[in-house]
VOGU-3710 file (C-alpha; in Angstrom, 3 decimals, decimal comma):
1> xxxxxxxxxx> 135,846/56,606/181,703  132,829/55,382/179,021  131,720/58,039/177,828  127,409/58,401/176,249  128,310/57,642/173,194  129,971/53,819/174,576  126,427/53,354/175,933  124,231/54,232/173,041  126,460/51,559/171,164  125,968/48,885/174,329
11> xxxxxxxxxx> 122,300/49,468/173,871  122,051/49,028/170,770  124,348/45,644/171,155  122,455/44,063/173,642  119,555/44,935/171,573  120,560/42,804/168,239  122,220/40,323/170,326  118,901/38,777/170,947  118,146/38,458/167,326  118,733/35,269/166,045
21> xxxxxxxxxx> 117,324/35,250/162,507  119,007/33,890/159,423  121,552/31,264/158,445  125,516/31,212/157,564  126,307/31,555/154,068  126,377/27,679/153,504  127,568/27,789/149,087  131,017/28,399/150,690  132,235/25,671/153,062  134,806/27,453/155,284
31> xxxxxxxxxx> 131,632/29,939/155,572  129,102/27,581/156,902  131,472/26,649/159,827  132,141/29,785/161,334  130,330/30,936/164,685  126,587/31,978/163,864  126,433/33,843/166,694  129,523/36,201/166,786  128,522/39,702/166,989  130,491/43,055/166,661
41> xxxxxxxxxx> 129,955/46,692/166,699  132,537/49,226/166,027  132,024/53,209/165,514  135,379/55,099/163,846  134,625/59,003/164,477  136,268/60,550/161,182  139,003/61,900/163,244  140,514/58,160/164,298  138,172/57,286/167,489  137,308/54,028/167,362
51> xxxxxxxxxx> 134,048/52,606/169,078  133,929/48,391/170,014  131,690/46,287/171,466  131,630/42,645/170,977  134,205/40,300/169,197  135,645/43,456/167,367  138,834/41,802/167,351  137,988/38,784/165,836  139,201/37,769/162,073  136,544/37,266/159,381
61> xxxxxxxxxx> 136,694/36,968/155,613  135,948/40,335/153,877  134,354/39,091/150,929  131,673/41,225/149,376  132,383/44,365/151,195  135,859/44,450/149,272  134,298/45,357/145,934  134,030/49,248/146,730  137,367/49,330/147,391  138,663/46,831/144,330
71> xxxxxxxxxx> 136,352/49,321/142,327  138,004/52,364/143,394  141,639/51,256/142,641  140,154/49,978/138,840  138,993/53,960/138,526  142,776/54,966/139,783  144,633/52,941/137,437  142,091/53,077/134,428  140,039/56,482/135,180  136,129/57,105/135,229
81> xxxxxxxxxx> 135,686/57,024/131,723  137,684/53,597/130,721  136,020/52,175/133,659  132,014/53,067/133,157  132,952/51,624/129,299  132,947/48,401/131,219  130,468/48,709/134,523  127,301/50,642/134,932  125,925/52,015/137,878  122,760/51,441/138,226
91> xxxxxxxxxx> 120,754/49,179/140,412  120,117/45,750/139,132  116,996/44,972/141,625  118,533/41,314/141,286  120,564/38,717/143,583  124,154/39,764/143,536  125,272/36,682/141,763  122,823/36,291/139,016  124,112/35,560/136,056  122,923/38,795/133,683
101> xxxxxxxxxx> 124,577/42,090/132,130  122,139/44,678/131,056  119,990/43,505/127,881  120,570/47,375/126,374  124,409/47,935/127,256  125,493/44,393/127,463  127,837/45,275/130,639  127,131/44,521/134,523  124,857/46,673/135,967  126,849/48,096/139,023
111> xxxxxxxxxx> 130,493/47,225/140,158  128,454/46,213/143,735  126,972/42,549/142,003  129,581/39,558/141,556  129,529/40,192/137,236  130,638/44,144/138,544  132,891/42,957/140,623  135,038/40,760/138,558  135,263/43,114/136,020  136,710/45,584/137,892
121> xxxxxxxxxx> 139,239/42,813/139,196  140,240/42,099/135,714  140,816/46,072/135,380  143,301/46,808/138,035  147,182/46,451/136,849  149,701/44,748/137,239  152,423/42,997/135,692  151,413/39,413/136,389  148,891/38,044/138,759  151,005/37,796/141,824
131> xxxxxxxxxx> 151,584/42,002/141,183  147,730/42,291/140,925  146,890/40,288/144,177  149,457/42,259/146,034  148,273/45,954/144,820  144,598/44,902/146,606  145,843/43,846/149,221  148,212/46,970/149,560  145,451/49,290/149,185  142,714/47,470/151,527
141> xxxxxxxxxx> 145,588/47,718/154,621  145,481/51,212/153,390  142,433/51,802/154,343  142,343/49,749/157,725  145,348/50,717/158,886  147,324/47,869/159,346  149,174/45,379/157,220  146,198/42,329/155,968  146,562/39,209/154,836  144,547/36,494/153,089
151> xxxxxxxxxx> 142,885/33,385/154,678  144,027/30,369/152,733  141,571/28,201/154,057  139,158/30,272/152,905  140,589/31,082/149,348  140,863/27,559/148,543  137,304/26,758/149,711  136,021/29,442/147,575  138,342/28,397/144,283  137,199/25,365/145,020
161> xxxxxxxxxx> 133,476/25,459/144,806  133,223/28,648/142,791  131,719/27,587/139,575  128,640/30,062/139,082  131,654/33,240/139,558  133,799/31,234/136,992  130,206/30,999/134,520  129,893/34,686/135,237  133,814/35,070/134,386  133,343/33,330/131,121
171> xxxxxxxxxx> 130,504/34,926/130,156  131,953/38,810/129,901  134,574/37,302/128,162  132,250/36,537/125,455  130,636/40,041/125,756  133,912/41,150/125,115  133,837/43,162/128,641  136,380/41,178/130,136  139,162/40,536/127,318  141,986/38,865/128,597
181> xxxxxxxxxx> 142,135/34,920/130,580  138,590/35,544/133,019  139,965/32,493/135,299  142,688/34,712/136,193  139,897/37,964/136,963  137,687/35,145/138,804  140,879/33,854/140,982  141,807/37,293/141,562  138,114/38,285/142,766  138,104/34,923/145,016
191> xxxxxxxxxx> 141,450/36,150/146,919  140,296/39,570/147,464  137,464/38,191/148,881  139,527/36,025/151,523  141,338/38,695/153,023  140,918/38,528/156,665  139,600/41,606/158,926  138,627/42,334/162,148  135,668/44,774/162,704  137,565/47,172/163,676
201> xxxxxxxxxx> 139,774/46,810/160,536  136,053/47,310/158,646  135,025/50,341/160,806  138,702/52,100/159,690  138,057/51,495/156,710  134,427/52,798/156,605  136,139/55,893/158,278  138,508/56,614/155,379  135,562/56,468/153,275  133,861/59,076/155,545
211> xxxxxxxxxx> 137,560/61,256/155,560  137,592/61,856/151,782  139,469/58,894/151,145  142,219/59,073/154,018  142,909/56,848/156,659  142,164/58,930/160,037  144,367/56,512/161,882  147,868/56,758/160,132  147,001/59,736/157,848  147,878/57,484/154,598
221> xxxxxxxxxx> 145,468/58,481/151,945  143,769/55,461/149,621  142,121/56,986/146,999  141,631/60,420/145,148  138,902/62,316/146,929  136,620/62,627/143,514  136,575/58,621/143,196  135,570/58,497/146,898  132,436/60,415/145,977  132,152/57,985/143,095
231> xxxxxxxxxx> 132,652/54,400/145,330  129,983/55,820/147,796  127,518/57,084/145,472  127,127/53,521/143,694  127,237/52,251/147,201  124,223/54,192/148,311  121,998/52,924/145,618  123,650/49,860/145,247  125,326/48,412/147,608  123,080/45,974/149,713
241> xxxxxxxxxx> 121,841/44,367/146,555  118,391/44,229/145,696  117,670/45,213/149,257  119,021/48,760/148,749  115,705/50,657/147,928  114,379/49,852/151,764  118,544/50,667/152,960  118,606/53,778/151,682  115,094/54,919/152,667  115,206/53,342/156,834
251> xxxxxxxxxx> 119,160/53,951/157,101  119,969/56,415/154,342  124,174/55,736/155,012  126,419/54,418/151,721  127,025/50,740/152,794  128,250/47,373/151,867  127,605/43,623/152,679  129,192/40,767/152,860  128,651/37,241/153,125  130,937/36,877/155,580
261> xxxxxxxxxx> 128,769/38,774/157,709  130,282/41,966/157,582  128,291/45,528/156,665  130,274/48,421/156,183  128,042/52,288/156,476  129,522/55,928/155,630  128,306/58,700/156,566  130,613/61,277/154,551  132,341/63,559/156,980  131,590/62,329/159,915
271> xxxxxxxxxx> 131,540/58,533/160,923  132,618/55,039/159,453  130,179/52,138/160,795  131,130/48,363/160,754  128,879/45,376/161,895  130,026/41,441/162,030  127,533/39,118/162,552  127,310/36,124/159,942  123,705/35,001/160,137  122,577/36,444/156,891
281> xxxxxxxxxx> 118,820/37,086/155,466  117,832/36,164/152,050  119,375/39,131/150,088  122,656/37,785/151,672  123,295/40,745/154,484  123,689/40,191/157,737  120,689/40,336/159,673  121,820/42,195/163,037  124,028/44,145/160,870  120,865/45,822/159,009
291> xxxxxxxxxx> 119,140/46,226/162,285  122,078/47,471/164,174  123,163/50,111/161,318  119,054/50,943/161,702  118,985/51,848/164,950  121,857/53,612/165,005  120,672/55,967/161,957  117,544/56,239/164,153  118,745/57,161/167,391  122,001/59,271/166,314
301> xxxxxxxxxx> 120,164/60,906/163,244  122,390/59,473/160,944  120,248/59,631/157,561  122,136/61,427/155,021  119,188/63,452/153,919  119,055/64,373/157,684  121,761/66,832/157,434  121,291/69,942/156,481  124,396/71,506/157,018  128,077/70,250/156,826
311> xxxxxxxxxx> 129,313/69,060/160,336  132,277/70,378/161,887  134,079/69,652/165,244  132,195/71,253/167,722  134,645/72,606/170,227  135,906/75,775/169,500  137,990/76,162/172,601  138,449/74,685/175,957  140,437/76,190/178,985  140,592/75,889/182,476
321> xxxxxxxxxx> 138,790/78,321/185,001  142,445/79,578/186,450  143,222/80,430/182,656  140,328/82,886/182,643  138,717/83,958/185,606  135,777/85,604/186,072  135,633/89,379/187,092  134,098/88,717/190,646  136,870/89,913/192,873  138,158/87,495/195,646
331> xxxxxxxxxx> 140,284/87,665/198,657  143,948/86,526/198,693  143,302/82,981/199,807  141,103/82,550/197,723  142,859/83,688/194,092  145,887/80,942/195,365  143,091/78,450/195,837  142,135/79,083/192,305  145,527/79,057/190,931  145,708/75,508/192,697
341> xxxxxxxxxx> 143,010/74,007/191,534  142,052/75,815/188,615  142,955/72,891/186,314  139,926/70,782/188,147  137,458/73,098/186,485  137,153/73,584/182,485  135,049/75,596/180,004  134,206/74,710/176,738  132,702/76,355/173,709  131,075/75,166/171,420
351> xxxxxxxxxx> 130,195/75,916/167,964  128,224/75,648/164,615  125,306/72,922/163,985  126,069/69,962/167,116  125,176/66,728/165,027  125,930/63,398/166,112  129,552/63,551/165,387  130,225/67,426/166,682  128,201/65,722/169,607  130,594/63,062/169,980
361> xxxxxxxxxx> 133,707/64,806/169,649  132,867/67,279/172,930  131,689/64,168/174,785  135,252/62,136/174,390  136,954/65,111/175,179  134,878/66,072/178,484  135,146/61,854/179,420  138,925/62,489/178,585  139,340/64,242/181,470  137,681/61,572/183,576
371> xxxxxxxxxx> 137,468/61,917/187,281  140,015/64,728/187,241  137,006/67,697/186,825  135,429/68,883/190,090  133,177/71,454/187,408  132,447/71,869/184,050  131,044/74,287/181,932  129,589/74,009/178,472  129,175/77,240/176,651  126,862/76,550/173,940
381> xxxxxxxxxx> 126,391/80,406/172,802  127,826/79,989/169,213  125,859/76,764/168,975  123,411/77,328/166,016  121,062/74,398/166,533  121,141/71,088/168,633  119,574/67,993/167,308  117,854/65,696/169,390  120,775/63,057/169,674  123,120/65,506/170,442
391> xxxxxxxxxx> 120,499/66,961/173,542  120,562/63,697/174,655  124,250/62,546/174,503  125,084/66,151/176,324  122,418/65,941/179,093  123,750/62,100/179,696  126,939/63,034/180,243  126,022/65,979/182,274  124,387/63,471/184,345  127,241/60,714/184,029
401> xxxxxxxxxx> 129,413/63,483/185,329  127,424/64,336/188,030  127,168/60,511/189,728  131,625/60,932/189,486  131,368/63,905/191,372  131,609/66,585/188,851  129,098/69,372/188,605  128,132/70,907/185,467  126,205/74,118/183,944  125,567/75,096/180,595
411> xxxxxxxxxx> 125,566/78,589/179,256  122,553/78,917/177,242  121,534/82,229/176,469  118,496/80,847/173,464  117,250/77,944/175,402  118,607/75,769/172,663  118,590/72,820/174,984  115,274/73,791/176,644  115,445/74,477/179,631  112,975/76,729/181,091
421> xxxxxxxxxx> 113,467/75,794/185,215  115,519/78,569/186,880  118,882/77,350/187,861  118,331/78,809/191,036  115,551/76,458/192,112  117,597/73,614/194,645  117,702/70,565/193,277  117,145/71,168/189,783  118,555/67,536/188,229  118,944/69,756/185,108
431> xxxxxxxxxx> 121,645/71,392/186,679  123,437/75,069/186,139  122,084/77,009/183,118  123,531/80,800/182,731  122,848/83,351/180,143  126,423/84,801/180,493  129,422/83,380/180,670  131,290/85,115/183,330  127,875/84,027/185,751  129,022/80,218/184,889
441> xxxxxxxxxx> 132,461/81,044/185,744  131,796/82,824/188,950  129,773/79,430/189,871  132,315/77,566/188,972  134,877/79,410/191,060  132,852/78,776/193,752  132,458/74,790/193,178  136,025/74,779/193,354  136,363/77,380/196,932  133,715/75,364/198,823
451> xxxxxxxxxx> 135,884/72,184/198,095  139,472/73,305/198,329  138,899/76,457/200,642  137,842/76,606/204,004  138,957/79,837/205,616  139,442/83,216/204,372  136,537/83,195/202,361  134,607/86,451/201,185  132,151/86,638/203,646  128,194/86,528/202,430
461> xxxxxxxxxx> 127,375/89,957/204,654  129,514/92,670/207,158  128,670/94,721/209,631  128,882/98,575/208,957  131,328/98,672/211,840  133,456/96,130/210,330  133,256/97,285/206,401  137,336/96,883/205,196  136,781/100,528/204,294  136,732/101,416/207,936
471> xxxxxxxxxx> 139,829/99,449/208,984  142,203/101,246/211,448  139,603/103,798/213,080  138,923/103,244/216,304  135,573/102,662/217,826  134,738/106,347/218,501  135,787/107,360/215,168  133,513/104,709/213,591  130,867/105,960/215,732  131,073/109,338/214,968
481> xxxxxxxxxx> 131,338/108,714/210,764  128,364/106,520/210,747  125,929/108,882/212,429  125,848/110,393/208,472  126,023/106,949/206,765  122,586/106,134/204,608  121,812/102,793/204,114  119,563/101,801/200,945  118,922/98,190/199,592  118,478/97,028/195,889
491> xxxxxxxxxx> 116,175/94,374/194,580  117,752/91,650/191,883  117,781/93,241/188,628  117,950/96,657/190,051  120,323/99,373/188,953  122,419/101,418/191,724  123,942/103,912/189,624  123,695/104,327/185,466  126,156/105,588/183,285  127,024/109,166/183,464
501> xxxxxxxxxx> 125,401/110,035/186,762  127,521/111,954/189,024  128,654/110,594/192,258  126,784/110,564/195,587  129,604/109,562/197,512  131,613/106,146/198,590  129,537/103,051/198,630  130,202/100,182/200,813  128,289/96,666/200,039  127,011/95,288/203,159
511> xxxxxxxxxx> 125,459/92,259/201,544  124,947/90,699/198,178  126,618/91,682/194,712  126,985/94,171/192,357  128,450/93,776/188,936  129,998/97,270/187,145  128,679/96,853/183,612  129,898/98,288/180,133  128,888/98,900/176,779  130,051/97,686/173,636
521> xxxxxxxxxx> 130,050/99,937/169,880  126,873/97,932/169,436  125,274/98,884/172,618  125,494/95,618/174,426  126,266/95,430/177,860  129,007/93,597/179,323  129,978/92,798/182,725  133,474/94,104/183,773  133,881/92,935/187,259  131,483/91,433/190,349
531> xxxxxxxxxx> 131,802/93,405/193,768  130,346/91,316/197,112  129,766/92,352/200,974  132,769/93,823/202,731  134,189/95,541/198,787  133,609/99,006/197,722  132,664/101,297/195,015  132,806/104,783/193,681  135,676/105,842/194,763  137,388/107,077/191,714
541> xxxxxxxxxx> 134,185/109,043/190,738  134,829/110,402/194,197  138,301/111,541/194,232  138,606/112,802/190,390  134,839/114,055/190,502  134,457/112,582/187,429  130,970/110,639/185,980  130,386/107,283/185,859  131,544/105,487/182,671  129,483/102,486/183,587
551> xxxxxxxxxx> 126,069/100,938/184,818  126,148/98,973/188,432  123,528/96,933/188,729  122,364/94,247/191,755  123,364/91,042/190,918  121,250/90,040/194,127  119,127/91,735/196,503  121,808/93,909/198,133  122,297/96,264/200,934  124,773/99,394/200,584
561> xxxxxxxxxx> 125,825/102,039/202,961  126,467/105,345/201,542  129,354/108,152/202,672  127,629/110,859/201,211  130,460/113,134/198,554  129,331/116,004/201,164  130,528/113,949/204,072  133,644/113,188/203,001  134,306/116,397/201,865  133,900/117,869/205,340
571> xxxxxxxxxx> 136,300/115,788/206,990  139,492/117,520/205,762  138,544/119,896/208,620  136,441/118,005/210,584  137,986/114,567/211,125  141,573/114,701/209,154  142,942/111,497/210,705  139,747/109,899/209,650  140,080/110,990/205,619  143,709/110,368/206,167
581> xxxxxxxxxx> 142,998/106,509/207,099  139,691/106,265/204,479  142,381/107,206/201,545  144,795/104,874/202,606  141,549/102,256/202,593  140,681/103,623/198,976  144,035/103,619/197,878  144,420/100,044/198,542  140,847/99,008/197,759  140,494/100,356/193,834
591> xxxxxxxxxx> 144,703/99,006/193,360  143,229/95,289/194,307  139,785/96,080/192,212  142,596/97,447/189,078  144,134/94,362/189,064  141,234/92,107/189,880  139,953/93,821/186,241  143,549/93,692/184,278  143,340/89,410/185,553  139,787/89,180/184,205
601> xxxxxxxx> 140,413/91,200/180,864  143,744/89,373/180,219  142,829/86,161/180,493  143,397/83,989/177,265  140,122/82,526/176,826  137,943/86,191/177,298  135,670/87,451/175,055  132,759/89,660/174,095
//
């Protein structure tokens, strides 16, 4: 099942896909006869979930994009200090392969421009070339996952027409910044940059970036979590050339181009973003790759400067509604019915600050399940704030669900995801929203009994006459016991009895429900179980003549008849067979409400 987060990328796809601006990198023969119009998207969450769209599958040279990554390795083997004797890292507002070092420092400006770039080739060890080639290589499949390999095609085509990278070669040899052979640093720069990749390859990679350095696929890590934080800072202010100023302030994500058409974003902690499309503009990035990795930063609030707080996975816990149910007691039938088809219903709570990726990570979970939910519940108490993306991508697949069958309600206590319609009103397309938890679950329950159960059902109202509590007297008896019956009715909202009060007697619901409610050390009350027509309560108050420990209050306008403590009383003498049978009711009645309470409390997911 696609899940929101599949569609936002198809939009945005279909989007670029009209855009037919630029031309193929044309200094580089193999380059120029590649498809101009081949277009990927891929989105790696940092916790391995990859995102495709388009020709994610096809092979393209990585060229440019492989300098963060040769960089890194040069600070592993020869550390931050060796290396920044040799590269700066600042922004050289020029084309990446003009032919300049800084006119103060005499080195390249930033590892992210071709002069950079071959230094830190000529920086990584090895014992001959063949040793340095392979210890790239080595660590790029690190960070996509997989095993890569070099086109050949491409390398020669590159080693053959390559003369302005060989000028810049020979040129920090004579600054002394390059010290050894530089054809061998240039050669090794033109076979990093033929390594083959897919964009999915680039989007893994991206997502190592974005997971401190390891790969969320196979767990492998690439590089030392303080030189990740290096690599991506001289990527955000360098790393789209002299194009970088505009990146950072309309995308605000670490990146890096190449010619090949590829753009590689970061956003650190949370996603890895990889675009192939090889129709480049004249800084020499792809063109639907800066739009694409634009809207995206637009519509999923990507901007680094965005986030306020770090992002975590959002679910705290999920269950199903037969691991915890909710304290409204139900009949035989219909507890087996739960058991059932519990699994077919499922809570989950969420937590902390829901971003785009905390967003996305509830989202694939919920479309995990697929068409196997008949209900859902999203419990977004613990939720400290919601931003707009994450609204959206929530209420879509609230409505995605719905179309598959699958209702769904939120618990929202704070409004956080504003809605102010009463869940009560029919047809509200904004579906369920609860301000308690066990309300959702009771809902839920019942999503689940109108589907799978069809008889034995608690019944909406009773009769008096045929109240469980009177079972086994016969007609006259009935008769005669509710002559002194009261009958009173509750509004919504309304309490029946409040904590401490003494009893008035047995109460019977004859419609609606009451919920038994207790407080907390704090003061806050909580519900403890849900009585409906046809249950009972106040019988232990009753028979010990003991206080009530708890509120009841009318979950719905109810109706109640009354056995007044006097009345029962008087029928040891009066009516024994009567009390006789009413006990054995009781009895049987608060042993089914005990354990209907001991299920509720117990259940694994429960809390206050």
């Amino acid at each position: 099942m696609r899940n929101v987060v599949d569609g936002i990328i198809a939009e945005v796809f279909a989007l670029c896909a009209e855009n037919r601006a630029g031309a193929l990198a044309d200094y580089i023969p193999e380059l120029a006869a590649v498809e101009a119009d081949g277009f990927a998207l891929c989105i790696a969450t940092a916790d391995g979930y990859v995102y495709e769209s388009g020709d994610a599958r096809r092979e393209f040279t990585i060229q440019s994009i492989s300098k963060p990554l040769t960089y890194g390795l040069a600070l592993a083997d020869r550390g931050l200090a060796a290396v920044a004797e040799k590269i700066d890292v600042e922004p050289s507002g020029e084309p990446f392969n003009e032919i300049s070092l800084d006119p103060v420092t005499e080195r390249p400006r930033n590892p992210m421009i071709n002069a950079g770039a071959i230094t830190s080739a000529a920086l990584i060890k090895g014992r001959d070339q063949a040793e340095r080639y392979e210890r790239l290589r080595s660590c790029y499949s690190r960070y996509a996952g997989r095993a890569l390999s070099m086109n050949e095609a491409v390398y020669a085509s590159e080693a053959r027409t390559g003369h302005r990278n060989r000028a810049i070669g020979h040129m920090l040899r004579s600054f002394g910044i390059i010290t050894d052979d530089p054809e061998r640093a240039v050669d090794l720069y033109f076979r990093q940059c033929s390594i083959d990749i897919t964009c999915r390859d680039l989007a893994v990679m991206a997502a190592t970036l974005a997971n401190n350095g390891v790969n969320p696929l196979t767990h492998e890590r690439a590089l030392a979590p303080e030189l990740i934080e290096q690599v991506l800072s001289v990527m955000t202010t360098c790393g789209m050339y002299d194009a970088a100023g505009d990146w950072v302030a309309r995308v605000g994500l670490p990146a890096k181009s190449g010619v090949g058409g590829g753009v590689l974003a970061v956003l650190p902690g949370q996603i890895g973003i990889a675009v192939y499309s090889p129709r480049l503009d004249s800084h020499g990035n792809s063109v639907r790759g800066v739009q694409a990795c634009r809207e995206l930063s637009a519509r999923l609030e990507l901007h680094f400067l965005h986030v306020t707080r770090a992002a975590r996975a959002a679910i705290r816990s999920s269950y199903a509604i037969s691991d915890a149910p909710s304290r409204r007691r139900r009949t035989d039938t219909e507890r087996a019915t739960l058991r059932r088809y519990g699994q077919r219903a499922r809570i989950y709570e969420l937590h902390g600050d829901l971003l785009f990726a905390g967003a996305e990570s509830a989202v694939r979970a919920v479309t995990a399940q697929g068409d196997g939910l008949d209900a859902l519940i999203l419990d977004v108490r613990r939720v400290d704030d919601v931003s707009g993306v994450a609204r959206r991508m929530l209420e879509d697949m609230r409505s995605a669900l719905a179309t598959r069958g699958c209702e769904a309600a939120l618990v929202d206590p704070e409004g956080l995801f504003g809605h102010t319609t009463s869940s009560l009103v029919p047809g509200n397309s904004a579906g369920r929203v609860f301000v308690d938890l066990d309300a959702a679950e009771q809902w839920c329950e019942e999503v689940l009994l109108d589907r799978y159960c069809s008889v034995d059902r608690q019944p909406q109202r009773v009769d008096l006459a045929a109240h469980p509590m009177l079972a086994g007297l016969t007609p006259e008896q009935v008769e005669s016991l509710t002559d002194e019956i009261e009958q009173r009715t509750f509004a919504r909202g309304e309490f029946v009895v409040r904590r401490d009060s003494s009893s008035p007697g047995l109460f019977l619901i004859l419609q609606g429900q009451v919920s038994t409610l207790a407080a907390d050390g704090g003061g806050m009350s909580h519900r403890i179980t849900t009585l409906s027509a046809g249950m009972s309560f106040g019988e232990m108050q009753l028979l010990g003549g003991m206080p009530f420990g708890y509120d009841i209050r009318a979950d719905t306008p109810v109706r109640l008849a009354l056995v007044p403590r006097s009345r029962f009383t008087a029928l040891t003498t009066a009516a024994p067979a009567v009390k006789l049978r009413l006990l054995e009711n009781l009895a049987a009645g608060a042993y089914a409400q005990m354990g209907a309470v001991i299920e509720a409390l117990t259940g694994p997911a429960r809390n206050f």
